[in-house]
N, C-alpha and C positions, 0 to 999 in steps of 0.2 A: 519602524524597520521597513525599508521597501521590499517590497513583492520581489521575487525574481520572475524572470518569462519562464513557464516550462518548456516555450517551443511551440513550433507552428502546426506540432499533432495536436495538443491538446488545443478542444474546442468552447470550455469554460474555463476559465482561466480562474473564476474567482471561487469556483466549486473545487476546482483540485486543491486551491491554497489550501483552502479548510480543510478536506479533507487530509491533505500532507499534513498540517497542523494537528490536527488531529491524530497523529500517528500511523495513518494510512502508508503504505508502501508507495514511490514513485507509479508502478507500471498499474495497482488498483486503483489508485486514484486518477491516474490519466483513461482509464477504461470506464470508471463512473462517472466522469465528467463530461469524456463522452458518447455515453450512451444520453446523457440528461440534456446532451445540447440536442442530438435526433432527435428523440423521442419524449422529451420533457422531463422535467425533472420531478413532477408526483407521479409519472408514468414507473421512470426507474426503482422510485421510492418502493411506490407498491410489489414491485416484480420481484424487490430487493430480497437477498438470503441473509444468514446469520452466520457468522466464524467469531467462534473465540478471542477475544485478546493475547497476543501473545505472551502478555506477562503471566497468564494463568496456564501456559503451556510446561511442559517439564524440558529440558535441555535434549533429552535424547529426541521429544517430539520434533524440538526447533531444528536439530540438527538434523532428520530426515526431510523437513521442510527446504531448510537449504539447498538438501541432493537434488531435490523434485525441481527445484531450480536452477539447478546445475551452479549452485555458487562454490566459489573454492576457497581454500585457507581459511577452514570455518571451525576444523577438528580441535583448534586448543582455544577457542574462544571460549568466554563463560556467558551467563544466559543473558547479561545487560546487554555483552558486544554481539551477540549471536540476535537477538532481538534491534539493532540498531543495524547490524546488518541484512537482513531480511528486510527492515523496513525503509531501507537506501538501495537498495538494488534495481 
């Protein structure tokens, strides 16, 4: 399956794939990719935090997650689509 380009912000292209692959949300993975092309990538590793998986979250969490992100048309979604939209946004 070919890559698609993210675009000419993101500065490692082969680090956000995986990371997208990985479930990663578009706007986290363009932020870890590039902070890892500035600053290296066992640079970021190390500095790196932890968050939950969103499948381990509860639907009312996801759904405050949403607001925080100002996403809309979230209120009758269930937690697959509410998880699939956070992680495309």
């Amino acid at each position: 399956m070919p890559q698609k380009d993210p675009g000419p912000s993101v500065k490692d292209d082969e680090l956000y794939e995986k990371l997208r692959d990985e479930g990663d949300s578009k706007e986290k993975s363009a932020r870890i990719a590039n902070a890892a092309a500035n600053r290296g990538r066992s640079a970021v590793g190390a500095a790196g935090g932890h968050s939950h998986r969103y499948e381990d979250w509860t639907v009312d969490e996801l759904k405050s997650r949403a607001k925080e992100l100002d996403l809309t048309r979230y209120s009758s979604l269930n937690k697959d689509e509410l998880i699939e939209k956070l992680r495309d946004h």
